[in-house]
N, C-alpha and C positions, 0 to 999 in steps of 0.2 A: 504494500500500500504506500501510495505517493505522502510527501508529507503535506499535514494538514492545513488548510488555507487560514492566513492568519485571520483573526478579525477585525473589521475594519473600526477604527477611530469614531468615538460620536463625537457630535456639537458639543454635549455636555461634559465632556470628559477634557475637552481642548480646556472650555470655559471653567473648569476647577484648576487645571495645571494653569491654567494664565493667570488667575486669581480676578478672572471678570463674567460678565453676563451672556449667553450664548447669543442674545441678540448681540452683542458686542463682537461677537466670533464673526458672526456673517457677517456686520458690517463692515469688518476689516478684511472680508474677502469681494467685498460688492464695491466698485470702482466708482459708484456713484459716490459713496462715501470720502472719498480721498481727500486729504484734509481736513475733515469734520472728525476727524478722531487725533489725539498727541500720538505724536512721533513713540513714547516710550509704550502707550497703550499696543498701538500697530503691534511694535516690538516684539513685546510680552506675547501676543495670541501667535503670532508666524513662530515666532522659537518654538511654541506650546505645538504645533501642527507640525512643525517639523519632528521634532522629536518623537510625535505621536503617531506620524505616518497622516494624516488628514489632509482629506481634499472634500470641498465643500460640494454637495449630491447637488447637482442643479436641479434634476427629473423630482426629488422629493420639494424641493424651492418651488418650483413651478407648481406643485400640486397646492401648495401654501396660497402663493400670492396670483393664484390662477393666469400665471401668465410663462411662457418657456425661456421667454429671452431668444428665441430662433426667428431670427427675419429669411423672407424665401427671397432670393434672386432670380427672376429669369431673364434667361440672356438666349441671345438668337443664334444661328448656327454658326453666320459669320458676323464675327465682331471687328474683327479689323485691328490696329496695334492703337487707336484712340482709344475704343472701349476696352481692348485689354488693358490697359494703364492705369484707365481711371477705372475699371472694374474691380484689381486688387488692392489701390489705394482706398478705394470706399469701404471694402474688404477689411483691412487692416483699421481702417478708425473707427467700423461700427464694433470691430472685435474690441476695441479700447477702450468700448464702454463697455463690457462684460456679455455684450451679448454674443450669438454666432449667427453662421449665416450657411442658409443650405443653398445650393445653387441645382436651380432647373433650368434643362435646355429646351426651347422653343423648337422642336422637328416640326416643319410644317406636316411631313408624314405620319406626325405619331398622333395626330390629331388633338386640337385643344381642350375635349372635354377629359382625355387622358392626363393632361397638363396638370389644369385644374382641379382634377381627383388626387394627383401628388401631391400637390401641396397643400390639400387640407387634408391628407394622414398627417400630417406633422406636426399640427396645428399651432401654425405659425402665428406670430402674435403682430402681423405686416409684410405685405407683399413690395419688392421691389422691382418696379420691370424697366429694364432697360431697353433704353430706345432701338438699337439694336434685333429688341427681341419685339419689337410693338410693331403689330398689324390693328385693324381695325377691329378685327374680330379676336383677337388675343385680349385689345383692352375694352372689349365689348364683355367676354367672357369671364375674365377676371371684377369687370366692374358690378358682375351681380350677386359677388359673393359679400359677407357681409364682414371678411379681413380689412381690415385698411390696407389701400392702395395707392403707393406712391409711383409714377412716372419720373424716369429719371431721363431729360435733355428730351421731350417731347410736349408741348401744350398739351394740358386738356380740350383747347378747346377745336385740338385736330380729331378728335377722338369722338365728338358729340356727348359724351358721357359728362354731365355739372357734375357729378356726387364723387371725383376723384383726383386726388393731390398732384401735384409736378412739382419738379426743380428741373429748372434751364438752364440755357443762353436763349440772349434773344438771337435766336440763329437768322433772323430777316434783318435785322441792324448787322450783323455781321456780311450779309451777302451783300450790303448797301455798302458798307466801308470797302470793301472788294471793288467794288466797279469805279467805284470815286476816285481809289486809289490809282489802278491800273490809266482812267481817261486822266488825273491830274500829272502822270511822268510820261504822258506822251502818248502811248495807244488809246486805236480807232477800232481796227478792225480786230476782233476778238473771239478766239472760238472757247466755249463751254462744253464740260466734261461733267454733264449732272449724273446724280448717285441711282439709286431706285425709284424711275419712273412711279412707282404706285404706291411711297411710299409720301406721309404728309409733309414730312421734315424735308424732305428734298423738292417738295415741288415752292414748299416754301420758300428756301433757299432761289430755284429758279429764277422764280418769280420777281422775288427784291432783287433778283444780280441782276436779270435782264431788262427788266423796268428802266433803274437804274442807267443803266448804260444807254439806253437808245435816250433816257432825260437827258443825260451830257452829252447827248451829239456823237457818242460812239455806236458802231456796228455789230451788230450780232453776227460776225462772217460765215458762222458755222457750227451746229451741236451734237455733240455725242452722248445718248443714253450710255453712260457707264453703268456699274452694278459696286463701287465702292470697293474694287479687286487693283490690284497692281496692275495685269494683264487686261483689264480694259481700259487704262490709262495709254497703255501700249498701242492698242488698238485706236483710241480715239485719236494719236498722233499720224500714223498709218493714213487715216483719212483725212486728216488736215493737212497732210504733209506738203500736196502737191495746190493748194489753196494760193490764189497769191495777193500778197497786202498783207496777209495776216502776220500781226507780230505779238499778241500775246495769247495765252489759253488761261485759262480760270478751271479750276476742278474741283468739288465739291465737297473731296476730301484729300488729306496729305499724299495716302496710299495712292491711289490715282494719277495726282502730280508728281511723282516718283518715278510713276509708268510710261508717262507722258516725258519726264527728264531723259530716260535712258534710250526710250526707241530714238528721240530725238539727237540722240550724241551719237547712235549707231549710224545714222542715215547722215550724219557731217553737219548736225545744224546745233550752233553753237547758244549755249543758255549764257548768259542773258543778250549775247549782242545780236544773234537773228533772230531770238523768238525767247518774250520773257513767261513764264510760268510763275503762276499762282495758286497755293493751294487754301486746306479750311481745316480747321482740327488744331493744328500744331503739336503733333506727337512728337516723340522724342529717337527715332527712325528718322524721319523728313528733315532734323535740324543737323542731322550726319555730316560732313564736309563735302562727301560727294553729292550732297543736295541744297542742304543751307537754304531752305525755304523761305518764298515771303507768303507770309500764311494767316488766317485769322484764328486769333488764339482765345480760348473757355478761360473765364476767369475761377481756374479750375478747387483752387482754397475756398472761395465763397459758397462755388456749388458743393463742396464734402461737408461743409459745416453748415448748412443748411437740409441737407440730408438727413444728418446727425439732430438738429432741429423739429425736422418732420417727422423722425421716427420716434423722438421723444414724444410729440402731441399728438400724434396718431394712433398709439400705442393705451397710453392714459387717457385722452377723449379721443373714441373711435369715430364719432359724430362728425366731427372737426373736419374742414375740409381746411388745405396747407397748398400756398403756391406762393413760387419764389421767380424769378425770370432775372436774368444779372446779364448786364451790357459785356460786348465781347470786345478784341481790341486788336491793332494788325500789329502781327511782329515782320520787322523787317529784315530780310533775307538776301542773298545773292544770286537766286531765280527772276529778280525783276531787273528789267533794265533802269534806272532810274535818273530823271530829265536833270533837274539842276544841284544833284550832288553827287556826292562820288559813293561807289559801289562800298556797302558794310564791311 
């Protein structure tokens, strides 16, 4: 016979070795607390846990204060290296409040009511769905459960859905700064590399770029349905290639304008002095040396702590409806050609 499993540490047993109260145990293992207890109190109970082998039962907590602490993430199939970024940086600060996070992927194959059955087994105490994984019928399906539901970088009100949360950018003032940018250092004619045709976020974005551009007296010379892939970035250059006049592209995201930099170096056309590139996102892939993007960049701190905001008041009043929208801003790169100053 194997030897016997030892037995595990209680609450009450920490709180006699620390010489404090078991609610004092758990408060010095729940993050919400930090600070609200003395340095020597903390001390006393971690030494006490150490010693004793203890680790705080969450699944027993949760049956306490009827809540898990487990936020659901869904995320779509392709995220691209913006949503990977800011997906485990959200990751890591909702973990820093003590909570965790389950992550579901969005298979348009697997069907959404299978989606929706996952994650009420687990009975998350808040949904987060990233833009990424948002179709209309993904935040149609989620919006009649009775979880709080926050959108992460999409409107609610692309969604038709009033009874459910967002945090953004305003991605149309971003597509506006794009085109103002591009027409104020000298381009006219301009071809666009938009993301998912049928998706809200991009026709948005469209829509303010192209607007935009033909209001300053610049040319729409030419558009490519991308799909938010390297390799239709590639493609939409392929068909601009042979275009003439055109001197800049706009793309709807980094990954794209990336696709768009490289077929263009292959085929002898030089960034930025025959054809400048613009990308949207500002990930951390695109600001590489062999791209050095000029890009419009998420005022990406404001949206994690606003997150972290919405999950607080959603959580505690589920009633609540929470929205946040933060101005975007262009970082300047060595993809643009630019009129009366010298190259970054």
């Amino acid at each position: 016979m194997g030897k016997q499993q030892e037995k595990l540490a209680t609450i009450k047993e920490v709180a006699a070795l620390a010489g404090v109260s078991p609610a004092t145990v758990s408060r010095a293992f729940d993050p919400k607390w930090d600070g609200k207890l003395t340095d020597a109190t903390k001390e006393r109970v971690l030494a006490a846990a150490q010693k004793l082998s203890y680790y705080p039962n969450a699944i027993a907590r949760s049956l306490h204060v009827r809540k898990t602490n487990i936020i659901a993430a869904v995320m779509g199939t392709q995220v691209g290296y913006f949503f990977e970024e800011t997906f485990f940086e959200i990751v890591k600060k909702i973990q820093s409040t003590g909570r965790q996070v389950l992550v579901f992927t969005a298979d348009p194959e697997q069907g959404l009511e299978r989606i929706v059955e996952q994650v009420h087994q687990y009975r998350v105490d808040a949904i987060l769905i990233m833009a990424s994984a948002t179709s209309q019928t993904i935040a149609e399906g989620f919006g009649k459960t009775s979880i709080p539901v926050i959108l992460f970088d999409r409107m609610v009100q692309a969604t038709g859905i009033p009874d459910m949360s967002y945090v953004c950018s305003d991605n149309r003032m971003g597509a506006r700064i794009a085109a103002e940018f591009l027409i104020e250092n000298g381009h006219r004619y301009i071809g666009y590399v938009s993301g998912d045709a049928s998706g809200s976020q991009s026709l948005g974005r469209s829509f303010s770029f192209t607007s935009r551009v033909e209001e300053l007296g610049g040319v729409l010379a030419a558009r490519y349905e991308g799909d938010y892939t390297y390799q239709s970035g590639q493609a939409a250059l392929e068909r601009f290639a042979g275009l003439p006049r055109l001197d800049a592209v706009f793309c709807a995201d980094d990954t794209m304008a990336m696709g768009v930099i490289d077929r263009a170096r292959e085929l002898g056309i030089r960034i930025p002095e025959d054809l400048s590139v613009m990308g949207f996102d500002h990930h951390s892939v695109g600001q590489l040396n062999s791209y050095h993007l000029t890009t419009i960049a998420h005022a990406k701190e404001n949206l994690y702590r606003a997150i972290l905001t919405a999950l607080d008041q959603v959580v505690e009043h589920p009633e609540e409806i929470v929205s946040a929208v933060y101005p975007m801003e262009i970082v300047v790169g060595r993809s643009v050609k630019l009129k009366n100053r010298k190259q970054p």
